[in-house]
PAZAPA-4460 file (N, C-alpha, C; in steps of 0.05 Angstrom, whole numbers, plus 32768, in hexadecimal, padded with zeros to 4 digits):
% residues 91
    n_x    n_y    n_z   ca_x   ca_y   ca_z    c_x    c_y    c_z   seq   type   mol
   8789   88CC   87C7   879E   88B9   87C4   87A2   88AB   87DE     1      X     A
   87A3   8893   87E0   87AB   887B   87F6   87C9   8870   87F7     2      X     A
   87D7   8876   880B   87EC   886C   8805   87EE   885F   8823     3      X     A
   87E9   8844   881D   87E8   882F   8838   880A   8828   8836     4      X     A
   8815   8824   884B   8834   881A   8854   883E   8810   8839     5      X     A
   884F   8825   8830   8860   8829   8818   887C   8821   8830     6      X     A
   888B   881B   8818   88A2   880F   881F   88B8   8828   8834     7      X     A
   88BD   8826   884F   88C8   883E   8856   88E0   8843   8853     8      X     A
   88F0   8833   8842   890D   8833   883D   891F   883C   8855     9      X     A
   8922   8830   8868   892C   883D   8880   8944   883B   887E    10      X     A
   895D   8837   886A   897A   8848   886D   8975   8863   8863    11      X     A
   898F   8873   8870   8992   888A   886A   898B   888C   884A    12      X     A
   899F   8874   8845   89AE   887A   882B   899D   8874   8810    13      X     A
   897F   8869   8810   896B   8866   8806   8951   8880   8811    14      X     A
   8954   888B   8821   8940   889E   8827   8937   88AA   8808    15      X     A
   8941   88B7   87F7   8942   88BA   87DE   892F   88AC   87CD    16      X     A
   8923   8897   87D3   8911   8882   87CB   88F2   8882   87D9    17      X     A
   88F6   8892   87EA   88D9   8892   87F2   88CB   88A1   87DB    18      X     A
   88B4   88A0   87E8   889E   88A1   87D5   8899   88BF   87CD    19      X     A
   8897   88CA   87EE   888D   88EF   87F1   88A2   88F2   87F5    20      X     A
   88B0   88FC   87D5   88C6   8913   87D0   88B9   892F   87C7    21      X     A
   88C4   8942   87CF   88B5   8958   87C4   88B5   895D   87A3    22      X     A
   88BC   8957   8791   88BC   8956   877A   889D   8948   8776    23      X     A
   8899   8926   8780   8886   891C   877C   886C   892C   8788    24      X     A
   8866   893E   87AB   8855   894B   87AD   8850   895C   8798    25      X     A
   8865   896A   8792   885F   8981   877F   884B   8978   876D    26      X     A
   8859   8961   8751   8846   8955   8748   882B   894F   874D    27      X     A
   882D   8940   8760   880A   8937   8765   87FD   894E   8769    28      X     A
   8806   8967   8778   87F7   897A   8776   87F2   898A   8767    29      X     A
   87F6   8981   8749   87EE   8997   8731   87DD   897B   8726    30      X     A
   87E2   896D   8729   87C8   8957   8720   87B7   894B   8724    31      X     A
   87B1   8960   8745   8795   8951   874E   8785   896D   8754    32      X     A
   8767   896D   8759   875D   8985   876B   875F   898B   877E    33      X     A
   875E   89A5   877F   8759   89B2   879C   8747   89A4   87AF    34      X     A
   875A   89A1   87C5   874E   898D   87DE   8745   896D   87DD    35      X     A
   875D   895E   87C3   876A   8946   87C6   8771   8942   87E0    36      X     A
   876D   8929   87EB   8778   8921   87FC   878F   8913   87F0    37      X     A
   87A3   8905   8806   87B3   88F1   880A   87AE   88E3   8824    38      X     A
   87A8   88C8   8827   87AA   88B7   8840   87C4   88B0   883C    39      X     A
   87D1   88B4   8857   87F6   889F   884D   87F0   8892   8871    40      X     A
   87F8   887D   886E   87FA   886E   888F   8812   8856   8888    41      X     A
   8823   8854   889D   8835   8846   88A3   883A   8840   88B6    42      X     A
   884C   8826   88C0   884E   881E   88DF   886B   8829   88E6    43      X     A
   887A   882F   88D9   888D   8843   88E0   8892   8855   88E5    44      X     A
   889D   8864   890B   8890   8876   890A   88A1   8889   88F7    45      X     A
   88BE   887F   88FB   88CF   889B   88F1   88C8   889D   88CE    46      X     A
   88BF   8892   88C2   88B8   8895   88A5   88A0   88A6   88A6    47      X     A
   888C   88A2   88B4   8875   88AF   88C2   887B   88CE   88C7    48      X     A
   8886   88CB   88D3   8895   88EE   88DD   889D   8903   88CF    49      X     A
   88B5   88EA   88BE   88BF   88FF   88A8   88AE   8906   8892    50      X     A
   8895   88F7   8889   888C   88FE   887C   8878   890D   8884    51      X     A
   8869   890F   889C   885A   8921   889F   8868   8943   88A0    52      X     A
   887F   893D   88A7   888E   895F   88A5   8894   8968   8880    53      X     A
   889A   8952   8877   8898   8954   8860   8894   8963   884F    54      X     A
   886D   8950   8857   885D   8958   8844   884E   8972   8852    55      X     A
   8856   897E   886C   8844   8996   8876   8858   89AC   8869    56      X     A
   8871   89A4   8869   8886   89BA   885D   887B   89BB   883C    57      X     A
   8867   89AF   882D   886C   89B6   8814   885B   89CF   8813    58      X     A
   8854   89D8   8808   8843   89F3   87FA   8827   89E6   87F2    59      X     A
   8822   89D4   87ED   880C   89C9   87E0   87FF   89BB   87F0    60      X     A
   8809   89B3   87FE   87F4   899C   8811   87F4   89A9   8831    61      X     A
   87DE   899E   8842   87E6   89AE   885F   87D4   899A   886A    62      X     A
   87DB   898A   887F   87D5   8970   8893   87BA   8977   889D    63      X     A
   87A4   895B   88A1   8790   8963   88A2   878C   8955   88C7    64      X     A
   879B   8939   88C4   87A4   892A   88D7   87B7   891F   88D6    65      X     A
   87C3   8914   88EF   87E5   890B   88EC   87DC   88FB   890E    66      X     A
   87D6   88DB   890B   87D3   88D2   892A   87DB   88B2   8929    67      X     A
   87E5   88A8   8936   87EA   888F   8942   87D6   887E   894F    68      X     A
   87D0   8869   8944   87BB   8855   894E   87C9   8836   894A    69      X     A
   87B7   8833   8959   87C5   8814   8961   87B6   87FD   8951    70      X     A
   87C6   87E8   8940   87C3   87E3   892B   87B7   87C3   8933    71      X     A
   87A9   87B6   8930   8799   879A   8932   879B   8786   8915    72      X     A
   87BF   877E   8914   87C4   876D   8906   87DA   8759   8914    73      X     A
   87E0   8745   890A   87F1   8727   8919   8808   873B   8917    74      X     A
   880C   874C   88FF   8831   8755   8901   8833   8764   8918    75      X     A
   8819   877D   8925   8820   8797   8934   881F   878A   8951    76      X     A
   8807   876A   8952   880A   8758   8972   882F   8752   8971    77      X     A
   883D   8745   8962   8849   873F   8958   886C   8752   896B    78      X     A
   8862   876B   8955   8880   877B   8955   8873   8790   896D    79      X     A
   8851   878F   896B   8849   87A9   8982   8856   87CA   897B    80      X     A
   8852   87CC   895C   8856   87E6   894B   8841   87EB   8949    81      X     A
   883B   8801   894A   8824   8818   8949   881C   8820   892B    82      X     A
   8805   8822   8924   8803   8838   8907   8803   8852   890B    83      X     A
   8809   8867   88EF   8804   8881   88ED   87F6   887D   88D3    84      X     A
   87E2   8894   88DD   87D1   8898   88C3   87D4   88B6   88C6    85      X     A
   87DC   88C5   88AB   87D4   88E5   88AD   87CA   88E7   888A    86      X     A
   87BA   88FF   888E   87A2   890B   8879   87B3   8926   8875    87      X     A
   87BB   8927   8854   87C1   8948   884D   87AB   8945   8834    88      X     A
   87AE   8960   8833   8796   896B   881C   87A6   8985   8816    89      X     A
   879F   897F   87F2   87AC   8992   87E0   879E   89AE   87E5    90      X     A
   87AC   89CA   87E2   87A5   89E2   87EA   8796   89EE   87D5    91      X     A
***
């Protein structure tokens, strides 16, 4: 699964709307095989963060990489935001 910069809903009060809720890991992880990946990358870091603790706190998935690279588009010359890309794989 690829999940390129999904919307990071950055109020508190929408967090609820992100994507990696643990209900939804749970799910994907009874519907895919053993040692599915997920790519998830975003230019935010704090959406970045929380989901990497996230998704290492679930039971099913465990981080393969979690790193910051520097992104070569007009928005990142632009705003000079960084990407995160991290790799989990189902257990």
């Amino acid at each position: 699964m690829i999940v390129l910069y999904p919307d990071p809903w950055p109020k508190n009060r929408h967090h609820k709307n992100r994507l990696f809720q643990v209900e939804f890991l749970s799910q994907l992880a009874q519907r895919v095989v053993p040692g599915a990946k997920i790519h998830f990358e975003t230019d935010s870091l704090p959406y970045f963060e929380e989901t990497c603790q996230r998704i290492d706190a679930h039971p099913n998935w465990h981080p393969i990489t979690c790193e910051s690279y520097t992104v070569n588009t007009v928005f990142s010359r632009l705003t000079g935001q960084q990407g995160h890309h991290a790799v989990f794989e189902n257990k």
